[in-house]
Z-matrix of the N, CA and C atoms (Angstrom, degrees):
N
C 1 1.450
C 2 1.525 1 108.82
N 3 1.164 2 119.11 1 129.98
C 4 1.663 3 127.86 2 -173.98
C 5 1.481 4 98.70 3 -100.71
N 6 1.439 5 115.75 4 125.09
C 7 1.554 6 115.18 5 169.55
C 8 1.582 7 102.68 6 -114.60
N 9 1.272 8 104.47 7 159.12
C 10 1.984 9 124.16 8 -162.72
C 11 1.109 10 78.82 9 -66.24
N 12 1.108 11 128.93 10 147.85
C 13 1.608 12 140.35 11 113.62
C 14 1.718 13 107.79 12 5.18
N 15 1.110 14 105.52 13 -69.93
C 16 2.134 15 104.11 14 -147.07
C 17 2.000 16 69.31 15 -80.01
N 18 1.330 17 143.07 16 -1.94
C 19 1.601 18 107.11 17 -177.65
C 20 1.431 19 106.22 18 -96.60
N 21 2.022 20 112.00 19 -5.05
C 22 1.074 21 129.93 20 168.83
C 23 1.513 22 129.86 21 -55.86
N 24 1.803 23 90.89 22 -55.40
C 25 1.583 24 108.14 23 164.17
C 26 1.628 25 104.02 24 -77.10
N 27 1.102 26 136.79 25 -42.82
C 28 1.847 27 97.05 26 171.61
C 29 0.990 28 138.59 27 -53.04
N 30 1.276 29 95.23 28 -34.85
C 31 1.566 30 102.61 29 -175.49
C 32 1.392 31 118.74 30 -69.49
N 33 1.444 32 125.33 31 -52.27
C 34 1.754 33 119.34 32 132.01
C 35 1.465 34 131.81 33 -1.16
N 36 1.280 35 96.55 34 -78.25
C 37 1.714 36 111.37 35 172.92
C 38 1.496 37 108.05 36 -29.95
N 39 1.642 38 106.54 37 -69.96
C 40 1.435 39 117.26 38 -168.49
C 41 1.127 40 109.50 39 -65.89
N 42 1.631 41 146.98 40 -32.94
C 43 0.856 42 149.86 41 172.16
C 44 1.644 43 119.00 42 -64.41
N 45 0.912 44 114.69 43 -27.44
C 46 1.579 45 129.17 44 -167.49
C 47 2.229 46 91.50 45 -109.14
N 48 0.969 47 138.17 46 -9.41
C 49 1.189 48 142.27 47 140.53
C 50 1.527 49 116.39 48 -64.32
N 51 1.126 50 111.86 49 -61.15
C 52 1.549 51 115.40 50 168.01
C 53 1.260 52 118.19 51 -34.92
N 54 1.782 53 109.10 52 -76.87
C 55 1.107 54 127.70 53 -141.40
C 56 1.974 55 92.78 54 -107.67
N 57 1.494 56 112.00 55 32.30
C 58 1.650 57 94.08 56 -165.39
C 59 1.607 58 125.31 57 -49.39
N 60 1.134 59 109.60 58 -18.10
C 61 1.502 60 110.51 59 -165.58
C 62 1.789 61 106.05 60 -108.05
N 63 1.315 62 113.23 61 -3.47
C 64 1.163 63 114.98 62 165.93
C 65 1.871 64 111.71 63 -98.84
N 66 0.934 65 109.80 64 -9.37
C 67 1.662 66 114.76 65 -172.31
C 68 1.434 67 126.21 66 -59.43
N 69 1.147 68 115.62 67 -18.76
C 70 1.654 69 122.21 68 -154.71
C 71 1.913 70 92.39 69 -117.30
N 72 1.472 71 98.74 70 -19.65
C 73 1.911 72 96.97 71 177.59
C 74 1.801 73 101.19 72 -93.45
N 75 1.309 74 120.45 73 17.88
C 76 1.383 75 109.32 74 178.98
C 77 1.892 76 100.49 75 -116.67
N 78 1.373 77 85.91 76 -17.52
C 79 1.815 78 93.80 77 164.71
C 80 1.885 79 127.75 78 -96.97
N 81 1.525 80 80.11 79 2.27
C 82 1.620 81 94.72 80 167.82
C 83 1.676 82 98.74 81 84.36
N 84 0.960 83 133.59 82 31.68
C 85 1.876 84 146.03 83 168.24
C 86 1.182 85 105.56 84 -88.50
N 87 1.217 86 147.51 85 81.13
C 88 1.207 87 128.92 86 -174.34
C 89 1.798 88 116.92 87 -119.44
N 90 1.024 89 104.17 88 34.38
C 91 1.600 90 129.44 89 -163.77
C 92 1.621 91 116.72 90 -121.92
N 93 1.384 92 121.79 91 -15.75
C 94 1.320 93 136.82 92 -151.39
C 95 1.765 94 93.39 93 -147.42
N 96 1.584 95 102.06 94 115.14
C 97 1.189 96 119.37 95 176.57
C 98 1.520 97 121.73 96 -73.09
N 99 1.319 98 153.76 97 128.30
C 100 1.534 99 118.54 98 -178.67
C 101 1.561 100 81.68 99 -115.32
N 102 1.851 101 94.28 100 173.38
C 103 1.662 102 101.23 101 -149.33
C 104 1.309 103 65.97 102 -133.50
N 105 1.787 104 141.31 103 -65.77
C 106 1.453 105 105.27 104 -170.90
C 107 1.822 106 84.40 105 -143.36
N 108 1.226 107 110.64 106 179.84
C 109 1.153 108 125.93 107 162.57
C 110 1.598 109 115.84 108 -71.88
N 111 1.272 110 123.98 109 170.05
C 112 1.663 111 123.03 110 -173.96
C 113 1.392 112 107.25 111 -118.14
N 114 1.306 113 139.57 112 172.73
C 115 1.159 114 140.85 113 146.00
C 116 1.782 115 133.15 114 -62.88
N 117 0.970 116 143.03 115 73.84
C 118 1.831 117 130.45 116 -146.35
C 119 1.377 118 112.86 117 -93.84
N 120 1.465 119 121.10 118 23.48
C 121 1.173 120 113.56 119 159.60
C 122 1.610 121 116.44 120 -73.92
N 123 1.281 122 149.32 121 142.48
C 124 1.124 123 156.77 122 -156.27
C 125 1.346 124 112.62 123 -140.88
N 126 1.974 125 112.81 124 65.16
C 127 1.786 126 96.23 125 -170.73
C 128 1.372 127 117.33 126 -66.06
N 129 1.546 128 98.23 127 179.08
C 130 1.340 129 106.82 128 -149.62
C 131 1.765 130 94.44 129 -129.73
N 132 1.115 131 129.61 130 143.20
C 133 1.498 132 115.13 131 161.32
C 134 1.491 133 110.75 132 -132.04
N 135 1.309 134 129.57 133 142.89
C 136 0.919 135 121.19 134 156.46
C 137 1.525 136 122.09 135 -148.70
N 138 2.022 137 105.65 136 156.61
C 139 1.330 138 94.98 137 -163.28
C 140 1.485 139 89.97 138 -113.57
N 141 1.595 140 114.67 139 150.03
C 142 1.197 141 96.12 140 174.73
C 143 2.000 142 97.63 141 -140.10
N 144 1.433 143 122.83 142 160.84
C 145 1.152 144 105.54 143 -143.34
C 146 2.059 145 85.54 144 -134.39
N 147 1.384 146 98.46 145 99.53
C 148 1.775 147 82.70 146 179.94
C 149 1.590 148 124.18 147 -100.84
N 150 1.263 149 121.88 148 148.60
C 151 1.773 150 121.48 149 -166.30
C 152 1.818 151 95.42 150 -98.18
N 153 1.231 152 99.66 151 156.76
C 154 1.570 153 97.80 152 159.44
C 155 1.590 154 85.30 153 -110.78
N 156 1.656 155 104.28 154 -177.07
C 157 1.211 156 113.29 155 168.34
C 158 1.835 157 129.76 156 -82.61
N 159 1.152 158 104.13 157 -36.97
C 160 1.009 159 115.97 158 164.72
C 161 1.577 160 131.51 159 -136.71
N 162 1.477 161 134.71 160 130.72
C 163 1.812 162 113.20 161 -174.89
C 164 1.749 163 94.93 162 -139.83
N 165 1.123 164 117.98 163 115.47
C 166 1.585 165 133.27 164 179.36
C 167 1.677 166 117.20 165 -110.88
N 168 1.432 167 97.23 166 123.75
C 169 1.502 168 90.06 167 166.40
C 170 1.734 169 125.17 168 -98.39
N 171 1.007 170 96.19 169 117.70
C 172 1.624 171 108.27 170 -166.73
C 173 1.343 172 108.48 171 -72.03
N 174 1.531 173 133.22 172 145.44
C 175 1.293 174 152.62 173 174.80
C 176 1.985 175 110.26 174 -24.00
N 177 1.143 176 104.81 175 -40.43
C 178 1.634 177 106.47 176 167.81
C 179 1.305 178 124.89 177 -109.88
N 180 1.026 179 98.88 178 29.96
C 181 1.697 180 90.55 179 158.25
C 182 2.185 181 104.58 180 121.97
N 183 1.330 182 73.12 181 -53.38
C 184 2.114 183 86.23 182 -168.56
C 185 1.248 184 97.98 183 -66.75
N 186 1.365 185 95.54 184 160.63
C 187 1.501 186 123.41 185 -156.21
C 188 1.985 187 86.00 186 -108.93
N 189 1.299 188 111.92 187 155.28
C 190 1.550 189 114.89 188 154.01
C 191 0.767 190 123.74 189 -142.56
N 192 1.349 191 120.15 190 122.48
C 193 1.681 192 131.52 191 -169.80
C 194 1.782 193 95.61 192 -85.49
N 195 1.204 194 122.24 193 133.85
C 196 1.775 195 128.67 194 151.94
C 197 1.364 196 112.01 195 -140.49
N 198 1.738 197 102.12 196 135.48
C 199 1.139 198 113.93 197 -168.33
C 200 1.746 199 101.02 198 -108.85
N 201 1.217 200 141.55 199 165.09
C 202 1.420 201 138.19 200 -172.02
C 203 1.792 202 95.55 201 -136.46
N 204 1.267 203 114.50 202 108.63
C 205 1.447 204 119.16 203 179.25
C 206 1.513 205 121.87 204 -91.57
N 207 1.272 206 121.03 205 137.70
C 208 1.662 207 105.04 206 178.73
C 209 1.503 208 104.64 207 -121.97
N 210 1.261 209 130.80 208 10.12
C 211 1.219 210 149.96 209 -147.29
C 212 1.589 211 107.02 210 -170.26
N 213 1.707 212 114.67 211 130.07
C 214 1.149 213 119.69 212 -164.47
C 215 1.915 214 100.69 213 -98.81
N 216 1.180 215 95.60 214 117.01
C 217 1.831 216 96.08 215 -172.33
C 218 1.834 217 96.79 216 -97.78
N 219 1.183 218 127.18 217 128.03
C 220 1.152 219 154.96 218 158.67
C 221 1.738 220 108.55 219 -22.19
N 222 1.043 221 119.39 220 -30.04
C 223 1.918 222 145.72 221 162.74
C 224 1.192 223 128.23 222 -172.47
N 225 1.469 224 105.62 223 166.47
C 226 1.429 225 96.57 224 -154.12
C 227 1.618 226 91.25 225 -127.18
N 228 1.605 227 122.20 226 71.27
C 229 0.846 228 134.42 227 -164.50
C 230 1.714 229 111.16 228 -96.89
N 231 1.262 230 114.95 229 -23.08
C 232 1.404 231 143.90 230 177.73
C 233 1.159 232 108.90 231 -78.76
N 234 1.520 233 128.99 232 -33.06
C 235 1.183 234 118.84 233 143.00
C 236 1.835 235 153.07 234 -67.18
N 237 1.623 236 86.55 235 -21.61
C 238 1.480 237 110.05 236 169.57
C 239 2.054 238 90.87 237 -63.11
N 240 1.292 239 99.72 238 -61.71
C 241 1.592 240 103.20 239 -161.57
C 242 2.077 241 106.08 240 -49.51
N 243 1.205 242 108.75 241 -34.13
C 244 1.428 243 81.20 242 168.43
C 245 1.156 244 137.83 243 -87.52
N 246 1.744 245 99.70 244 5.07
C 247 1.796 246 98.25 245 -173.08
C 248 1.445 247 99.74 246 -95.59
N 249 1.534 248 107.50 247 5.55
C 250 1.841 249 104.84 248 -175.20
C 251 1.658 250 93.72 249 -96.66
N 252 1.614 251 111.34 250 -27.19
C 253 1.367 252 105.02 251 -179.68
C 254 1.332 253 104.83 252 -69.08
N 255 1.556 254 122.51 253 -45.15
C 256 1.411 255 104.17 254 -178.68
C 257 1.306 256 118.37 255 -65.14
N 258 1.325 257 137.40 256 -55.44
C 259 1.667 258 150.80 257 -178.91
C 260 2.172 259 81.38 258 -27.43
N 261 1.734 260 117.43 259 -62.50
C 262 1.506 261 120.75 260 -165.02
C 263 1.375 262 121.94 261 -46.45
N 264 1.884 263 97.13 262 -42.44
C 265 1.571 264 104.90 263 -167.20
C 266 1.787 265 110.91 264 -76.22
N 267 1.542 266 104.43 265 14.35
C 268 1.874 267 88.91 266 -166.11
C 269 1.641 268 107.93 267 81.64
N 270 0.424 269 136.11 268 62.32
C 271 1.897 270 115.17 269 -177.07
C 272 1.613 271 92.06 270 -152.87
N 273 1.577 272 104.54 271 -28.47
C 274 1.956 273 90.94 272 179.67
C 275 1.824 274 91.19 273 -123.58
N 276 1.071 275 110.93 274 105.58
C 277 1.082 276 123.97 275 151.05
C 278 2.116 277 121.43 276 -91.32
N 279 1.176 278 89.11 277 27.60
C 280 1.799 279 111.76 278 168.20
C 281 1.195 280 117.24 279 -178.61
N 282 1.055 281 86.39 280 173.35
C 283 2.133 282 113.86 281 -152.29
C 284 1.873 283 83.80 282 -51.65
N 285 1.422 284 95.33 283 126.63
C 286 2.114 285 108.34 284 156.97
C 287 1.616 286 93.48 285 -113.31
N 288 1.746 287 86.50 286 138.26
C 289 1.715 288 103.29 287 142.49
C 290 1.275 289 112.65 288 -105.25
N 291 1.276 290 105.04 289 164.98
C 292 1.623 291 119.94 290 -175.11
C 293 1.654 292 109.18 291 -124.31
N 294 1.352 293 135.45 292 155.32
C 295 1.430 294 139.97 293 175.97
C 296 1.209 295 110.44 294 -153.79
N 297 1.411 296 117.76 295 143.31
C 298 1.545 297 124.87 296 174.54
C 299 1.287 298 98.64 297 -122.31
N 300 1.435 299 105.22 298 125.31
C 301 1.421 300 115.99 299 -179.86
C 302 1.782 301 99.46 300 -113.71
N 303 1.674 302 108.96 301 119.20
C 304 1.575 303 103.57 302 -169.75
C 305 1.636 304 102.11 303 -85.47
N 306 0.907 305 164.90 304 144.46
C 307 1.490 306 157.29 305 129.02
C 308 1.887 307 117.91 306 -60.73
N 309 1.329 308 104.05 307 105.71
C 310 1.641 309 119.90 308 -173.81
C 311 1.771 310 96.67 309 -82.77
């Protein structure tokens, strides 16, 4: 039976929580006292900051997102995602259209 990797490290984890002060004599350490086990999650944050190419507010109200492509992407799903970020951040409190203009 083959187990994942990360069910490798839990199972570790929990074991070495249990057993902290016995852990390091089953790896043959027998020189180094442990006083407790640690926590090993290591969060992470990150901010990340994305542009469209272009965003105009037009004479009635709507907003227009246009994007300028030089490269044909398979979907244009990355564009849906910033018009949900904008609709999120407050900034369109009315109806946006969106356009992809490709350049050949």
């Amino acid at each position: 039976m083959e187990i994942a990797r990360t069910g490798n490290d839990i199972v570790a984890k929990h074991l070495t929580n249990a057993l902290a002060g016995e852990v390091l004599s089953v790896i043959g350490i027998h020189n180094a006292r442990v006083v407790r086990a640690l926590p090993t999650e290591l969060p992470k944050v990150e901010v990340r900051q994305e542009f469209t190419d272009i965003m105009l507010e037009l004479a009635d109200g709507r907003l227009l997102h246009l994007e300028f492509q030089t490269t044909r992407e398979p979907n244009l799903y990355r564009f849906g995602a910033y018009d949900w970020a904008i609709a999120l951040s407050g900034t369109s409190g009315r109806s946006e259209r969106w356009c992809c203009i490709r350049a050949t």
